[in-house]
ChimeraX commands (.cxc) that place a marker at each C-alpha (Angstrom):
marker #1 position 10.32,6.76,-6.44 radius 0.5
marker #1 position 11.80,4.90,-3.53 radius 0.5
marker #1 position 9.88,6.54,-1.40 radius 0.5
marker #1 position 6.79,4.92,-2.93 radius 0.5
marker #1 position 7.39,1.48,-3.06 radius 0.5
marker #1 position 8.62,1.71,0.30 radius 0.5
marker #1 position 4.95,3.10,1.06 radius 0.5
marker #1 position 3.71,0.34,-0.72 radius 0.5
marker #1 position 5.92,-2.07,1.55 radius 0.5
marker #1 position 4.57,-0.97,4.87 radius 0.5
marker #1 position 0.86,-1.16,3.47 radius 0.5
marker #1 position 1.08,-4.13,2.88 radius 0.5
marker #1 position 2.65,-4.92,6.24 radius 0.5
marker #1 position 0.69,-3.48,8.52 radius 0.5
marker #1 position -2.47,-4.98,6.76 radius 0.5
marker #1 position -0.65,-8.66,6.74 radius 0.5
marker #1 position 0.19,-8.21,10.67 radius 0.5
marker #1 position -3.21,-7.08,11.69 radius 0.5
marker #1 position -5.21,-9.86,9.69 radius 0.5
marker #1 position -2.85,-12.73,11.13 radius 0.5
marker #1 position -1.71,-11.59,14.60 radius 0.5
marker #1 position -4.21,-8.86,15.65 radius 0.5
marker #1 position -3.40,-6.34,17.88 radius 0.5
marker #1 position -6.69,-4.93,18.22 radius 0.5
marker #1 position -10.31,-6.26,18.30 radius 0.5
marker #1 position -13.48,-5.79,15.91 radius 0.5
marker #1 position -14.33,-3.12,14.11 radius 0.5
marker #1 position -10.79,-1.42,14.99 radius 0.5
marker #1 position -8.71,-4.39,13.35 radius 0.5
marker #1 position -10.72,-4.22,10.16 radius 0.5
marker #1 position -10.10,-0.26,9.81 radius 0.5
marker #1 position -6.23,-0.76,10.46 radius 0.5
marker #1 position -6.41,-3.51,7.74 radius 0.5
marker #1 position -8.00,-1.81,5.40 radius 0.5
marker #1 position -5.87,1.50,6.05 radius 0.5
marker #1 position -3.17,-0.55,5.02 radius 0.5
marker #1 position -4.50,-2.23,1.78 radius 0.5
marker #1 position -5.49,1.09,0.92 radius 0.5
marker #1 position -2.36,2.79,0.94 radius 0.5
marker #1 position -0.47,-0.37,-0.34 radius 0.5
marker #1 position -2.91,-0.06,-3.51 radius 0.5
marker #1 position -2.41,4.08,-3.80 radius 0.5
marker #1 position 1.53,3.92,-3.93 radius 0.5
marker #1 position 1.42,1.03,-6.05 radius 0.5
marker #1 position -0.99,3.45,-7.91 radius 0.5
marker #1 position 1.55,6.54,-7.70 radius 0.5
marker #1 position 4.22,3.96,-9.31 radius 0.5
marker #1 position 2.51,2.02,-11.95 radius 0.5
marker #1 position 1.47,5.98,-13.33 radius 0.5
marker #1 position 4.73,7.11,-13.04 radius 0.5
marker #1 position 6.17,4.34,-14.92 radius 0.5
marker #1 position 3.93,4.64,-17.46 radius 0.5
marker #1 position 4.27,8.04,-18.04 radius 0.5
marker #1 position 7.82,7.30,-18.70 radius 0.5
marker #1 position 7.33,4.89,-21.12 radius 0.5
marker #1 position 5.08,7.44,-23.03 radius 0.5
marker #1 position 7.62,10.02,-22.87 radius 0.5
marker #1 position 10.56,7.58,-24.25 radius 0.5
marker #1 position 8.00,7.25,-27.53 radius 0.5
marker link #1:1,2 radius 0.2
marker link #1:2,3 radius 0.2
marker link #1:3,4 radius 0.2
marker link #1:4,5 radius 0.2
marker link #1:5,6 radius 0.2
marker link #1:6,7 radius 0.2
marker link #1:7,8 radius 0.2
marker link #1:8,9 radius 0.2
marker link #1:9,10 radius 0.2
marker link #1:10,11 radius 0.2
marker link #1:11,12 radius 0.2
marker link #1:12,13 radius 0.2
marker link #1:13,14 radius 0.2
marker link #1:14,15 radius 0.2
marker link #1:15,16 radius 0.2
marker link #1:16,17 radius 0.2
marker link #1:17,18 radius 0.2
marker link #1:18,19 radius 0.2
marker link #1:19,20 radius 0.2
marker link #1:20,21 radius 0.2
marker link #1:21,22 radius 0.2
marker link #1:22,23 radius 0.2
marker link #1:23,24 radius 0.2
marker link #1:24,25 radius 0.2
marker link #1:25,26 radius 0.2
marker link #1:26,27 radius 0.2
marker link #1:27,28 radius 0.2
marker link #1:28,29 radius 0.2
marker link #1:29,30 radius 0.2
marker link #1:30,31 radius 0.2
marker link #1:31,32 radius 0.2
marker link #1:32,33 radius 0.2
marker link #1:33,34 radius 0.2
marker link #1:34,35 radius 0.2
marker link #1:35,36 radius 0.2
marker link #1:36,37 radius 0.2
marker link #1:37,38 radius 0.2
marker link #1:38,39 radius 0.2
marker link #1:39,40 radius 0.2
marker link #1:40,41 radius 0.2
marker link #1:41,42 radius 0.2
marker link #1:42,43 radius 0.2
marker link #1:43,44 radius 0.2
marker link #1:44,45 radius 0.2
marker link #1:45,46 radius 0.2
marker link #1:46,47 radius 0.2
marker link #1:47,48 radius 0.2
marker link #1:48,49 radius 0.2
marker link #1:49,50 radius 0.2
marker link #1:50,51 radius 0.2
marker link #1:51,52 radius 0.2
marker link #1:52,53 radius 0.2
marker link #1:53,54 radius 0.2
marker link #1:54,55 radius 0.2
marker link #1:55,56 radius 0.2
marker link #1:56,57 radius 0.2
marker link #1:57,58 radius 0.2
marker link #1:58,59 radius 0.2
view
């Protein structure tokens, strides 16, 4: 579970990074930042599920 939000984490940071300090230019930049939002919004996916599936299984 860890695991995940750590995933989530380093989304999130490599998109932040590459929007305000940009290590590449053009089209490049905009696929690393959107790499990143995209796996920052899977994991936080892959938690929200498992937590809910938790939930159902405690009722």
């Amino acid at each position: 579970m860890s695991l995940n939000y750590i995933g989530m984490l380093v989304g999130l940071i490599i998109a932040l990074v590459n929007i305000f300090d940009p290590q590449f230019e053009g089209f490049m930049r905009w696929v690393i930042v959107s790499g990143g939002l995209l796996a920052s919004i899977l994991h936080l996916k892959i938690v929200l599920t498992k937590n809910r599936n938790k939930v159902v299984k405690q009722n």
